[in-house]
C-alpha positions as CSV (number, residue, x, y, z in Angstrom):
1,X,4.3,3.3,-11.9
2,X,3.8,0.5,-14.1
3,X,0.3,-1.2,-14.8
4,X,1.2,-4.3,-13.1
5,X,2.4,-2.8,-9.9
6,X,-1.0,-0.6,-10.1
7,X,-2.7,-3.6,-10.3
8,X,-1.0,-5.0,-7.7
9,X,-1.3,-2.0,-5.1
10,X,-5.0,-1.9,-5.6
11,X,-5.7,-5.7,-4.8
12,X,-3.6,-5.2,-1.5
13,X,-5.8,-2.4,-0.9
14,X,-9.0,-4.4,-1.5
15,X,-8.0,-7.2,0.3
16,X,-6.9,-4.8,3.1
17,X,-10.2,-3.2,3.7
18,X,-12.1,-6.8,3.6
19,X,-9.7,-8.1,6.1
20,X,-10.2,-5.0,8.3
21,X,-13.9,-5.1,8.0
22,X,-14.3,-9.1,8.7
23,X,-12.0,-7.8,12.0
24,X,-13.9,-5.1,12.8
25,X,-17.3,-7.5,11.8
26,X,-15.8,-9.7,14.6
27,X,-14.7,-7.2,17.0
28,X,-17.4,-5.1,16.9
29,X,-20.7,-7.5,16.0
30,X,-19.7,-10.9,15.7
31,X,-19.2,-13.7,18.1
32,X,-15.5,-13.9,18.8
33,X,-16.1,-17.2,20.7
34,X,-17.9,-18.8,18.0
35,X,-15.4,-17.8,15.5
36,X,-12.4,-19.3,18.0
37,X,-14.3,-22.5,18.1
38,X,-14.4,-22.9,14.4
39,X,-10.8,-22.1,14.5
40,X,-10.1,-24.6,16.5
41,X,-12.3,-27.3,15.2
42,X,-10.1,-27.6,12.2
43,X,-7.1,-28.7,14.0
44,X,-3.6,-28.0,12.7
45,X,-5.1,-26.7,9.6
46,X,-6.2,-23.7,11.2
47,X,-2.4,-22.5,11.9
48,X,-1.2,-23.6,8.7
49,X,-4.1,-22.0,6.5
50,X,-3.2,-18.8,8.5
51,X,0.7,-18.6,7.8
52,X,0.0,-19.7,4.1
53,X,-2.4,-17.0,3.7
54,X,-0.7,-14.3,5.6
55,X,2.7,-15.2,3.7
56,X,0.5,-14.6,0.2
57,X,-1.1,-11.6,1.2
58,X,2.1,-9.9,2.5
59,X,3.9,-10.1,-0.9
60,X,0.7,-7.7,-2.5
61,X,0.9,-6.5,0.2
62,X,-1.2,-6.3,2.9
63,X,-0.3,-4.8,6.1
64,X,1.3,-7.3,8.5
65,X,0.1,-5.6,11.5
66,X,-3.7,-6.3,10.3
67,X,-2.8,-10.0,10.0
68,X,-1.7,-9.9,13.6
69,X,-4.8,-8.9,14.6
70,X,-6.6,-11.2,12.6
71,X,-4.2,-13.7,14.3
72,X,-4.8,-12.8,18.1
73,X,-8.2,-12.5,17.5
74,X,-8.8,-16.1,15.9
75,X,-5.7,-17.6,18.2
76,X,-6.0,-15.6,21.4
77,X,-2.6,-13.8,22.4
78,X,0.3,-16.2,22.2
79,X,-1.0,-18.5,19.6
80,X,-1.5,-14.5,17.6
81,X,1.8,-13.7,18.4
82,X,3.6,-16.8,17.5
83,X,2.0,-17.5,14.1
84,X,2.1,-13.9,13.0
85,X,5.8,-14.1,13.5
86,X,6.4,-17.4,12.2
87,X,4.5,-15.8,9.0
88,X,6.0,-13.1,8.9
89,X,10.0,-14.1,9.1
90,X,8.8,-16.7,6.2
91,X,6.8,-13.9,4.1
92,X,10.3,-11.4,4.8
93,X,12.9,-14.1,3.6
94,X,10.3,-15.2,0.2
95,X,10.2,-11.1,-0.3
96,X,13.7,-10.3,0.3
97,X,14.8,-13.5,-2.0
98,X,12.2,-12.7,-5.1
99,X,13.6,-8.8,-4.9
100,X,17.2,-9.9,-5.2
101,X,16.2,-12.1,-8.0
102,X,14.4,-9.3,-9.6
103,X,17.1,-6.4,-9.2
104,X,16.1,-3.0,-8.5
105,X,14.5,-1.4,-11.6
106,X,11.8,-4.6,-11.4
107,X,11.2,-3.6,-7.8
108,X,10.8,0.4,-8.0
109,X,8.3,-0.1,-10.9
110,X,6.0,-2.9,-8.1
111,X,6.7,-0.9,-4.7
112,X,7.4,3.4,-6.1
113,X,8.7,6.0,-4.6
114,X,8.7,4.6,-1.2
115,X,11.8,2.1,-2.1
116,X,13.9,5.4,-2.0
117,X,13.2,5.8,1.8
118,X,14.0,2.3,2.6
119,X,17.8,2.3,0.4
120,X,18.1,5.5,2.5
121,X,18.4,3.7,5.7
122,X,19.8,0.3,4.5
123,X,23.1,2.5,3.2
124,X,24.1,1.7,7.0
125,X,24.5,-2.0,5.8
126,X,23.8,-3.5,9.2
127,X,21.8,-4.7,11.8
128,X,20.3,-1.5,13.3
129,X,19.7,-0.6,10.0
130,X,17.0,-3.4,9.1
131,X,15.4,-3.2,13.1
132,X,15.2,1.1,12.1
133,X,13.7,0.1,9.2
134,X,11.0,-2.5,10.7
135,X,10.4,-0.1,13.8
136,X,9.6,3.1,11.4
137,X,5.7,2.9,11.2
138,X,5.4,5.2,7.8
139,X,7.3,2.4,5.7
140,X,5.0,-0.9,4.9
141,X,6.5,-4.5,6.0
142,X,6.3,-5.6,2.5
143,X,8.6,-2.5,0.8
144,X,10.9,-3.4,3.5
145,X,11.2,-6.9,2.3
146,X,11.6,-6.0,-1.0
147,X,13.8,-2.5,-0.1
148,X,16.2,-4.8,1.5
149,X,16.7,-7.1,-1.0
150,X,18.2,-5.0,-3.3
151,X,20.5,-3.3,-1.1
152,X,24.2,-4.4,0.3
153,X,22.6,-5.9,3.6
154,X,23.5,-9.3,4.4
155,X,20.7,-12.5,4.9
156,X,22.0,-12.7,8.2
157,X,21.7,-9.0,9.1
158,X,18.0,-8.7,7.5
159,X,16.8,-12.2,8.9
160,X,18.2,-11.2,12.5
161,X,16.9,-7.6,12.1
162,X,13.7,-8.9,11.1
163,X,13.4,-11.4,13.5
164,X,14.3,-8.5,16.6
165,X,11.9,-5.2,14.7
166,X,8.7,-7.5,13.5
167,X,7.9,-8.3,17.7
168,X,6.8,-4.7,18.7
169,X,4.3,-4.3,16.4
170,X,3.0,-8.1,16.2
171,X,2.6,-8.0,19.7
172,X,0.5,-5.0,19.7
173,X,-1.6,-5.3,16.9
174,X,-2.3,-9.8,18.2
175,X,-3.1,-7.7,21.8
176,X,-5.7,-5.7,20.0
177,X,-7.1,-8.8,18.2
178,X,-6.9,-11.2,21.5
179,X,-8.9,-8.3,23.7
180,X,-11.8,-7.7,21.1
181,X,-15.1,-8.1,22.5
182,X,-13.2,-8.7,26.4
183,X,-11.7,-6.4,28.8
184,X,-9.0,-4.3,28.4
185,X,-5.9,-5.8,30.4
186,X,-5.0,-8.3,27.9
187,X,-4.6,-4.7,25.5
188,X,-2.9,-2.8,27.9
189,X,0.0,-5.4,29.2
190,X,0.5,-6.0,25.6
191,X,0.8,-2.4,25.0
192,X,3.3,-2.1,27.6
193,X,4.9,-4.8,26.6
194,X,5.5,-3.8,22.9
195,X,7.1,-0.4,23.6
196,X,9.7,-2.1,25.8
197,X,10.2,-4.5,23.0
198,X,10.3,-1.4,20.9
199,X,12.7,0.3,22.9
200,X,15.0,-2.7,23.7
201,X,14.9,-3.9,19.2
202,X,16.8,-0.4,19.4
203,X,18.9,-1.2,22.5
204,X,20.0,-4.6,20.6
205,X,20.3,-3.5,17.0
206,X,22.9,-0.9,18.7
207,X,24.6,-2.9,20.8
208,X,25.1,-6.0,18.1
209,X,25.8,-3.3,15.6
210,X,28.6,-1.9,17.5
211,X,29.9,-5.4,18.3
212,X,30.6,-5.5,14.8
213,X,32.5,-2.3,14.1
214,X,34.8,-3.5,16.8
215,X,35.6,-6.8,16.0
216,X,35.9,-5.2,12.3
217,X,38.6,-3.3,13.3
């Protein structure tokens, strides 16, 4: 690994640990309602500060599904889910565009070995291949990004795939964020309703990937 993507791994790993503990500082100690009320004194520059900084920090990276949570927590659970999204297609497409730029010996020496696990599944080339890819929890949102990029996927296939295997997990983690300090229903629906988003990214990614075989033939 080289110096520069050592660097690199370490500041996502600081930044990671004083996100999580400003999160934990709110869900645990602080005052979620005054914190929401800051939030939302600022206006539109709230939302935009977000996505700008969640866009940044994902190309480090940090994890996306911590943003989420900082999202629902200073949001509550739709503005969460919507911005982490919004952030997250943009942050995907930046990646996936810098990576094919790069080529792939400038991106194994940033991301590592991982990048091998990620060329692994986008040798399907398709749809299913990028929602797999988002859905597998071992492999980070970032070395996705930059995995796909230098593989044969399409733009169309990795922005669709993204757009279908990012909603699980930001609507879990923006749950956990949104319920801090309250009760646990807001959690729970969410939970319930990110495994059937899990489980029907799959259902879609097969069915539009199959689509395609036949009209290919």
């Amino acid at each position: 690994m080289s110096t520069r993507a050592a660097r690199l791994r370490l500041l996502g790993l600081v930044l990671s640990v004083a996100i999580a503990s400003a999160l934990a500082w709110v869900v645990i100690g602080g005052d979620l309602d005054t914190v929401q009320s800051t939030v939302e004194s600022t206006g539109a520059w709230g939302p935009v500060v977000y996505v700008a900084l969640h866009v940044l920090l994902t190309l480090v990276p940090v994890s996306k599904n911590l943003l989420a949570g900082v999202a629902g927590a200073l949001f509550g659970l739709v503005g969460g889910i919507a911005l982490s999204w919004v952030a997250s297609m943009i942050s995907a497409a930046v990646t996936f565009a810098i990576a094919r730029r790069l080529g792939r010996t400038a991106v194994a020496s940033m991301t590592g070995p991982r990048i091998d696990r990620v060329e692994e599944i986008m040798r399907q080339q398709g749809l299913l291949a990028v929602i797999i890819a988002r859905v597998t929890p071992v492999i980070p949102f970032t070395i996705v990004n930059y995995g796909a990029g230098i593989t044969a996927v399409t733009s169309r296939d990795f922005v669709l795939g993204t757009a279908i295997g990012v909603l699980p997990g930001t609507v879990g983690y923006a749950a956990l964020g949104a319920s801090a300090g309250r009760d646990a229903t807001t959690f729970v629906l969410a939970g319930v309703m990110a495994v059937a988003l899990f489980a029907g990214s799959l259902f879609l990614g097969w069915r539009a990937t199959r689509r395609q075989q036949r009209s290919a033939q």
